[in-house]
C-alpha positions in Angstrom: 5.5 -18.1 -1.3 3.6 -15.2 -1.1 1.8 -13.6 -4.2 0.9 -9.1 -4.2 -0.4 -8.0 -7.4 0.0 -4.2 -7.0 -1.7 -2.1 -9.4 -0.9 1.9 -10.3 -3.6 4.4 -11.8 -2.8 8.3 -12.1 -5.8 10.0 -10.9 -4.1 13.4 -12.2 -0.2 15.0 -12.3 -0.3 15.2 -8.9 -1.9 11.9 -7.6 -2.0 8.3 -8.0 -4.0 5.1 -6.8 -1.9 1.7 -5.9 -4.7 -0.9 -5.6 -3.4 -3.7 -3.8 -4.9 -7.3 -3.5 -3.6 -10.9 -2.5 -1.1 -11.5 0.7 1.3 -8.8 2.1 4.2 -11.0 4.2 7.7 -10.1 4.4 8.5 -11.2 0.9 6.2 -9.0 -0.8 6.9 -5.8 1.8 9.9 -4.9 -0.2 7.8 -4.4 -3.7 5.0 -2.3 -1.5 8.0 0.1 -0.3 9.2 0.4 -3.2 6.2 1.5 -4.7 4.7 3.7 -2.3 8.2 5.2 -1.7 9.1 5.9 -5.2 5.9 8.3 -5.7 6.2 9.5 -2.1 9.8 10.8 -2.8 8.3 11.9 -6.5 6.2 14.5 -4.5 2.6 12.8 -5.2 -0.4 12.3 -3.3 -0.8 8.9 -2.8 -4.3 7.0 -2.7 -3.6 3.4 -1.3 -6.2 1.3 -1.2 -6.0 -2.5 0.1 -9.4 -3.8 -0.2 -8.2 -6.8 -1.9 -5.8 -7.8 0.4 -6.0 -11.1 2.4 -3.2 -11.4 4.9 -1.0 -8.4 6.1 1.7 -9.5 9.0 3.0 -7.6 11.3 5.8 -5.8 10.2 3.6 -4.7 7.0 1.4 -3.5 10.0 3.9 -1.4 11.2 5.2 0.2 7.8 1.8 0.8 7.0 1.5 2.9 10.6 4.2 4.8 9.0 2.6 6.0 6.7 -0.4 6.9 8.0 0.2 10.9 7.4 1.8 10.2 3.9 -1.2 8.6 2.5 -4.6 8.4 2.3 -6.2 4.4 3.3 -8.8 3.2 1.1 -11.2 0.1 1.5 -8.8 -1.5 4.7 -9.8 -4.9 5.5 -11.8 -5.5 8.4 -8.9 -7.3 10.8 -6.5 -4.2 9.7 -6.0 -1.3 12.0 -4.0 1.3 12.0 
């Protein structure tokens, strides 16, 4: 079982962090989406910053590519690459 602790901060009206930290599998993709996509769809620029983050699979790998024009990367872990 695969443990994400994902943590929101509004920087302004306009903006907000997600800070996330622990093991992003296909279990925990479907709490990521939901958050990034609920502010996405909201309008808001979104900060996301993983630098706490020990294991992302693939398929994360790939949503995450996705979003690469939505929002802005912060702190990626050394074996991530988008």
């Amino acid at each position: 079982m695969s443990s994400i602790y994902i943590t929101e901060t509004t920087i302004d009206e306009h903006s907000i962090a997600i800070i996330v930290d622990g093991v992003i599998d296909d279990n925990s993709l479907p709490a990521l989406k939901k958050v990034c996509e609920s502010h996405l769809k909201n309008g808001k620029n979104v900060s996301l910053n993983l630098r706490g983050t020990q294991y992302i699979c693939r398929e994360v790998r790939d949503y995450l590519r996705k979003l690469k024009n939505q929002v802005q990367f912060e702190d990626l872990p050394i074996f991530m690459q988008l």
